[in-house]
C-alpha positions in Angstrom: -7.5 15.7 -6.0 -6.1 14.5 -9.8 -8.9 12.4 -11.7 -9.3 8.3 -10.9 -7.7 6.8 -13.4 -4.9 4.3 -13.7 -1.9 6.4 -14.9 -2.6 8.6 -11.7 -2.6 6.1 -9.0 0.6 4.6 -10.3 1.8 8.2 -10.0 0.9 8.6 -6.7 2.3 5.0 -5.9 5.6 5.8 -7.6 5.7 9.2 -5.3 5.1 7.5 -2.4 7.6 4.8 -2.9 10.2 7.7 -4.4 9.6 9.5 -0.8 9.8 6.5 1.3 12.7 4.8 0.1 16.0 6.6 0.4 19.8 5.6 -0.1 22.5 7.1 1.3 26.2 6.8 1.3 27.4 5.7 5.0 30.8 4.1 4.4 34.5 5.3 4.5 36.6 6.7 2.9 38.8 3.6 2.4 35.0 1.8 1.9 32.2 3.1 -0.1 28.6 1.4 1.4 25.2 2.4 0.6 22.5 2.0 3.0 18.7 1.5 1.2 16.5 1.9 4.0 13.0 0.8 2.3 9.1 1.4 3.4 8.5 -2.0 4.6 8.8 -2.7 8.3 9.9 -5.9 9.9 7.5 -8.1 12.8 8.8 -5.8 15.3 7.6 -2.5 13.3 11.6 -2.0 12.2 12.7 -0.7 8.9 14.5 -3.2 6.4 17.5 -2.1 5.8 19.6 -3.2 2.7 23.7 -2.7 2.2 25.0 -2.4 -1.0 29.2 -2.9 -1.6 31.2 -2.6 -4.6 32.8 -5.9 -5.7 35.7 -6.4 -8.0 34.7 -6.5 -11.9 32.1 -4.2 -11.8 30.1 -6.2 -9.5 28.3 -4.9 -6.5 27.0 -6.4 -3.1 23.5 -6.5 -1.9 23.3 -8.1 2.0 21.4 -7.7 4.8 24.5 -7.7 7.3 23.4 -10.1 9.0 20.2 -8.5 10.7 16.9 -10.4 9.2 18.4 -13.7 10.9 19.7 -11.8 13.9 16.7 -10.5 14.2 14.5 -13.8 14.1 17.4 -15.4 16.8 16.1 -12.4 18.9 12.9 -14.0 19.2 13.7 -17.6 20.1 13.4 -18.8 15.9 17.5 -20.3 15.7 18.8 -22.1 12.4 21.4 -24.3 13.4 21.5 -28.3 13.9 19.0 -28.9 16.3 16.3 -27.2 13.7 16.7 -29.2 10.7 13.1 -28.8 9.3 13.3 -25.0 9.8 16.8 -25.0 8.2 15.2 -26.5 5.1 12.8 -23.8 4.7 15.1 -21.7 5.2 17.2 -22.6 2.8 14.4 -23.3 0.2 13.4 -19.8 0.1 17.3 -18.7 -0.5 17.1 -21.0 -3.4 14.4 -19.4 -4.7 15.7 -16.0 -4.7 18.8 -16.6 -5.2 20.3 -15.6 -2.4 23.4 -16.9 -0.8 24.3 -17.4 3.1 27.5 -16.6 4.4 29.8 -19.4 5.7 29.3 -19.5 9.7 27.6 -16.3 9.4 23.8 -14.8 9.6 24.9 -12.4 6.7 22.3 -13.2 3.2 23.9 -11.7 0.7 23.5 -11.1 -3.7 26.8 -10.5 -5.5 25.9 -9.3 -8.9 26.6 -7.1 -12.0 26.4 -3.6 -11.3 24.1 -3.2 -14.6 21.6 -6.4 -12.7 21.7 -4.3 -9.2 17.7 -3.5 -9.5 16.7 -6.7 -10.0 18.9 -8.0 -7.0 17.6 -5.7 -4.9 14.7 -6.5 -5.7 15.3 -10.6 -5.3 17.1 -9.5 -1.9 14.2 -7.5 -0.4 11.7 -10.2 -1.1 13.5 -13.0 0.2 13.9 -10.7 3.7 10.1 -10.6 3.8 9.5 -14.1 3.0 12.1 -15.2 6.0 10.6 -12.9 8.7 7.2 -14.3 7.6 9.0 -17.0 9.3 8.7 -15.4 12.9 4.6 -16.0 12.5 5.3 -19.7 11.6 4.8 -21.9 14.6 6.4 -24.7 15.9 3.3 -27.1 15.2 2.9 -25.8 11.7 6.2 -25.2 10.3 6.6 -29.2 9.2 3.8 -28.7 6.9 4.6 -25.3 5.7 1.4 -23.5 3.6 3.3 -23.4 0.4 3.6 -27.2 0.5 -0.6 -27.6 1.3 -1.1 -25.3 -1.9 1.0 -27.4 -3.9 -0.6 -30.3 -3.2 -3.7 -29.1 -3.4 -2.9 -28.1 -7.1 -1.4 -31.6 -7.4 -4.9 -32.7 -6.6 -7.1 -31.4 -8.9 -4.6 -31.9 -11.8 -3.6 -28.3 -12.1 0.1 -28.6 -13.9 2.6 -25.7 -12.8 5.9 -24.8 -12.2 7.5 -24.1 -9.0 9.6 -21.2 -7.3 10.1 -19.6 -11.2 10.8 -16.0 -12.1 9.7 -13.3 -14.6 12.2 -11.5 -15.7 11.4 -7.7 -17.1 13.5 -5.8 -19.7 15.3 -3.5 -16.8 16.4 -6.5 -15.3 13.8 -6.7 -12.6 13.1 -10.5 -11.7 10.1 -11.4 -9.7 9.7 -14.5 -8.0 6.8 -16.4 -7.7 5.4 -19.8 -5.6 4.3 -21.0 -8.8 3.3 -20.5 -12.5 0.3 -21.7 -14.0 0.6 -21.8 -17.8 -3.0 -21.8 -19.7 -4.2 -22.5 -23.5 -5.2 -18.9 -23.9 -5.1 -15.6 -21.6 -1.4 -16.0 -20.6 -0.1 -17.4 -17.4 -1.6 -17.5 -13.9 0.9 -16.0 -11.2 0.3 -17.1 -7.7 2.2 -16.3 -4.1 1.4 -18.0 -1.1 0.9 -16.3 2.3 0.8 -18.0 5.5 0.6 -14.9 7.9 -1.9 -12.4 6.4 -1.0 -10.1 9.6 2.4 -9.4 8.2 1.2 -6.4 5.3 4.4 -6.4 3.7 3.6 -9.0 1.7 0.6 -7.8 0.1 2.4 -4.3 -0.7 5.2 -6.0 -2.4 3.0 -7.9 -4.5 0.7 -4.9 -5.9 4.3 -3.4 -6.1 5.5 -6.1 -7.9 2.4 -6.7 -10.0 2.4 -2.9 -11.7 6.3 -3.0 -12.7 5.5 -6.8 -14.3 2.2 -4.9 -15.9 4.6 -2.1 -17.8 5.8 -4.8 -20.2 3.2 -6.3 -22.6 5.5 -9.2 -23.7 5.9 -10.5 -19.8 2.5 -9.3 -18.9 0.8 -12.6 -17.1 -3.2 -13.7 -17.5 -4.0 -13.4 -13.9 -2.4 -12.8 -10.2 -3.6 -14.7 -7.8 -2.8 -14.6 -3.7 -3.4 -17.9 -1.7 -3.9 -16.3 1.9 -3.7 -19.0 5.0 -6.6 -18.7 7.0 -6.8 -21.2 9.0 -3.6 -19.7 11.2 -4.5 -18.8 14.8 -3.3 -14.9 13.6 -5.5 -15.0 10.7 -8.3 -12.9 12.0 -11.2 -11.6 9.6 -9.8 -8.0 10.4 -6.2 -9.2 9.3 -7.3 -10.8 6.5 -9.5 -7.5 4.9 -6.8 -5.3 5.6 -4.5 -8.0 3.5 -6.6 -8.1 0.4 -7.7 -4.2 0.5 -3.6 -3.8 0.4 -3.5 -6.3 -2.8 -5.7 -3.7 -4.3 -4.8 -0.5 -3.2 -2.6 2.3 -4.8 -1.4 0.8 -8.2 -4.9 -0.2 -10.2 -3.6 -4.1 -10.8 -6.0 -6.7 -10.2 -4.6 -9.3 -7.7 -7.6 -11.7 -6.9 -7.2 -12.4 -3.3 -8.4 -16.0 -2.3 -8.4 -18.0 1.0 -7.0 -21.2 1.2 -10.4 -22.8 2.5 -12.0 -21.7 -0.4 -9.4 -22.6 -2.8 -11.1 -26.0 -3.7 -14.0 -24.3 -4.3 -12.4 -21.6 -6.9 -10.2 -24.5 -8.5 -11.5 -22.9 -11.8 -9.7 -20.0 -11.3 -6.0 -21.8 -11.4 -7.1 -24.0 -14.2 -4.8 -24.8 -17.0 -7.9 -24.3 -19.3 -9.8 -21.6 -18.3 -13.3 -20.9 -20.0 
């Protein structure tokens, strides 16, 4: 086995990821369409799948075809009139990665410049996660959605951020996150939320997401911070290690893991001023 050190687990990550991930061509000949079919697995232990078109202008397509909502409608969680607060977080997270919903259609899609397509890919697979984190939202708990407790939380104690903001890297990577923290000193503090700490992708995408931000010195945050939910009835101690063990596993980053009971308690570490 190579020697611990940072530039050989981000080796082995990059591997891993390399192997995992595959696109292939699966259109016509009248229609060219790529199929990404990534690592990460849906609630029902499913790969997501991405489609990728060409678009006029040398702009290309990145959709889901329809499936994440499909999916979700499989297992009684609808959008339509009747479920106007779940409709609003729907579309809130949409907003926040930019992703558009067809008209009278469950197909999400991303049009954009064939020289942005990483970083819309990229916007596109998060969003997918984020929505089927959905499916572990009950109906008691999704009017007072966990993102909303953080913020006010923050509110609270003073902590001044901004909301539902990207980084964006050289490559053209963008990474969305619930909110940034900016500090006197140290850079900013970069925090996701997490209401079902059962549903792993979440944590790989982060540590994932975390390394590529971590190759650019100029973007390069203070700190990277998780807000894990557990006070859910699926938050279960075992759910909840496995959850922050992924956060640190495989790429060397330092993503400090914290619950949202304790978050009152570790205030300092979202301060605006930190010591």
């Amino acid at each position: 086995m190579d020697e611990f050190n940072a530039s050989n687990l981000k080796r082995e990550y990059f591997d891993w990821l390399f192997e995992e991930e595959s696109f292939n061509d699966v259109g016509s000949h009248d229609r060219s369409v790529v199929r990404i079919e990534t690592p990460f697995l849906d609630d029902s232990f499913d790969g997501v799948d991405m489609y990728v078109y060409p678009e006029a202008n040398g702009q290309v397509q990145v959709t889901d075809n329809g499936e994440t909502l499909d999916n979700l409608e499989g297992q009684g969680i609808f959008f339509d009139n009747r479920t106007t607060t779940r409709n609003k977080i729907l579309t809130d997270i949409l907003e926040s990665f930019g992703i558009e919903r067809a008209s009278n259609s469950k197909k999400l899609y991303i049009v954009s410049h064939r020289d942005q397509f990483p970083g819309a890919k990229q916007r596109m697979l998060q969003g997918i996660l984020r929505i089927i984190d959905l499916t572990f939202t009950g109906t008691n708990n999704v009017k007072n959605l966990f993102q909303d407790q953080v913020e006010a939380l923050l509110k609270d104690k003073g902590i001044l951020f901004s909301k539902s903001r990207a980084i964006a890297a050289p490559n053209g990577l963008s990474f969305i996150f619930d909110f940034i923290i900016p500090t006197a000193k140290n850079g900013d503090t970069v925090v996701r939320t997490f209401h079902s700490p059962q549903f792993i992708n979440g944590a790989k995408v982060f540590s994932w997401d975390a390394e590529r931000i971590n190759r650019y010195p100029s973007i390069r945050p203070g700190k990277y911070i998780a807000v894990i939910d557990d006070d859910a009835e699926t938050s279960t101690p075992d759910c909840i290690q496995k959850f922050k063990q992924t956060l640190a596993d495989d790429t060397g980053v330092i993503i400090n893991g914290i619950l949202f009971s304790e978050m009152a308690d570790s205030i300092s570490a979202f301060s605006n001023t930190p010591a």
